[in-house]
Structures are given as structure tokens and as C-alpha cells.
N, C-alpha and C positions, 0 to 999 in steps of 0.2 A: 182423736180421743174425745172432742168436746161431741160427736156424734155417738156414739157409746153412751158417754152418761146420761144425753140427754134422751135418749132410747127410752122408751118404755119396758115395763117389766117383760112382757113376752121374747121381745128383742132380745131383748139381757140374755133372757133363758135359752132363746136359742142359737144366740154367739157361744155360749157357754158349754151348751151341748156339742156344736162344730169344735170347739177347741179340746173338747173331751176326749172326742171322738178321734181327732187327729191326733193329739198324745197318745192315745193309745194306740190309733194304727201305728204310727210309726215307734213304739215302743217296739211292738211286734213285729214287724218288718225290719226292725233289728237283730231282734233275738231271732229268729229264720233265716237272715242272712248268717249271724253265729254257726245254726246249726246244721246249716248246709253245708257251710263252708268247713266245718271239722267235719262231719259225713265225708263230705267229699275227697278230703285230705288222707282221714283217716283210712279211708274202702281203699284209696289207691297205692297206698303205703301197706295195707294188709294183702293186696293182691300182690306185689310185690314179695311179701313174705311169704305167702301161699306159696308161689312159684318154685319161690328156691330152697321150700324143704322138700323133704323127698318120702315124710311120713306123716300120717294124720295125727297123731297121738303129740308128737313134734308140735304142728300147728295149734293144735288146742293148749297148750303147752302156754303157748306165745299169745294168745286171746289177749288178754287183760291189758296189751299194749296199746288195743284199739278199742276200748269202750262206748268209742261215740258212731265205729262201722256198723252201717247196715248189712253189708257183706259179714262181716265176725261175727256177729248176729245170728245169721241164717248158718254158719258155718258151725255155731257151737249147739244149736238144735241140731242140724242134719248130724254130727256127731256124736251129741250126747243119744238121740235115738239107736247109732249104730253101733255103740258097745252098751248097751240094754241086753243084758242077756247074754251078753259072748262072753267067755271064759279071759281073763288077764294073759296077758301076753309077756313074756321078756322082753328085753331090752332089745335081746338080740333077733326077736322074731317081728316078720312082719304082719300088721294086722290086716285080718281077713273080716268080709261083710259078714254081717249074720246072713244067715240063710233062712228063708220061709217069708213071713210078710213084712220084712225088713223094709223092703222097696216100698209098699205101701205106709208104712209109718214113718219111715223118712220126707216121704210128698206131704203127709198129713202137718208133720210137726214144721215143714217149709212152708206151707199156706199158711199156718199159725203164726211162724213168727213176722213172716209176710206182710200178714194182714198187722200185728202189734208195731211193726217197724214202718209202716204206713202211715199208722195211728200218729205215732212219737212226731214223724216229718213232717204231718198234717196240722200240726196242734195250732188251733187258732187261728187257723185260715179261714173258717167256717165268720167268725167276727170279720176279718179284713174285707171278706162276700158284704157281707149283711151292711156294714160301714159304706163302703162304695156305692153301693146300690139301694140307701138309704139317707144319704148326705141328700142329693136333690131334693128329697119329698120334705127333707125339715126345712131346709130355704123354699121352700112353695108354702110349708105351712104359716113360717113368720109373713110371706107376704097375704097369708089368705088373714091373718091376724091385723 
């Protein structure tokens, strides 16, 4: 401790930054583990469900259980795309794909959510980069100080 205080202001500054920077990585590196770990949880518990209904209209039905899936996700786009346009179904009927560029705007709104559900999983990893591979250069700076 008694080498801390008697540091120089530079020093100071850049213990200060290391300790910033390390709270906040491992802030992050928490909240990622969080969101993996319900991703993960929840995609294999919706896969699960996926399986043992036997109607699409059923499974969307059942969405809101998993909020945190990346898989629910992609399943209530590729969905919501494929009754666009199609005529309401009975209970007792089963649902048919639309016909014409249906295939096409189902791929489209899958890359879309895709790409947004990539986003969501990525958030902040862009800092835990930048941190890592910018720690060294501020201990080189305090010694060039």
C-alpha cells in the first residue's frame, strides 16, 4: 500500500485505469456468462418442445416460454413470415406453407434475425477485445512515464 501512495500521479492514474478496466471486464464476463448460460438452457428446452408438438401454430403458441432462445427467435420470424398472407386456419386444419416466394422471405427474415440474435450474444465482447489487447500498452506506458 505504502507503494501506491507514494507513486506518482501517473502511476496513480494508471493503476486506476487497470482496475477500471478489470471491473469492467469481469463485470461483462459475468453478464455473458448469464446470457449464454440462459441461451443455452433455454434453446435446449425449446428444442425439446419443438419436437413433441406436432403443429407450428401450437409451437408459436408456446414461444413466450423461452424469451432468452436464440432458436425461439429464429422460429417466431421463420413463422411469423409463413402465415403473411395465408388465409386463418381451424383448429382442426392443418397449416399449409404459403406458396410463391414464401421460401424466399423466410431465408430473408432467418438472416435477419440471425444476424440481430448474433448482435444480442455478441454485446460487449468488442470492449473485453479492445481491454485485453490494450492492458499491455498502458503498463508500457506508466513505465515509459
Amino acid at each position: 500500500m505504502d507503494l501506491i501512495l507514494g507513486a506518482g500521479p501517473v502511476v496513480k492514474l494508471v493503476l486506476l485505469l487497470l482496475v477500471a478496466f478489470s471491473v469492467g471486464s469481469w463485470a461483462i464476463i459475468f453478464l455473458k456468462f448469464r446470457v449464454l448460460h440462459r441461451a443455452t438452457r433455454e434453446s435446449s428446452a425449446f428444442i425439446d418442445f419443438f419436437w413433441q408438438k406436432k403443429r407450428l401454430d401450437l409451437i408459436a403458441r408456446g414461444l413466450k416460454e423461452y424469451p432468452h432462445s436464440p432458436l425461439a427467435a429464429l422460429f417466431r420470424e421463420a413463422y411469423s413470415e409463413l402465415i403473411k398472407g395465408q388465409r386463418p386456419t381451424t383448429d382442426d386444419e392443418e397449416e399449409t406453407f404459403p406458396e410463391g416466394g414464401g421460401a424466399e422471405s423466410v431465408a430473408r427474415a432467418l438472416r435477419r434475425a440471425t444476424t440481430q440474435e448474433t448482435h444480442r450474444l455478441e454485446l460487449y465482447l468488442t470492449f473485453l477485445a479492445s481491454t485485453g489487447s490494450t492492458a499491455p500498452f498502458i503498463g508500457l506506458f506508466r513505465t515509459v512515464w
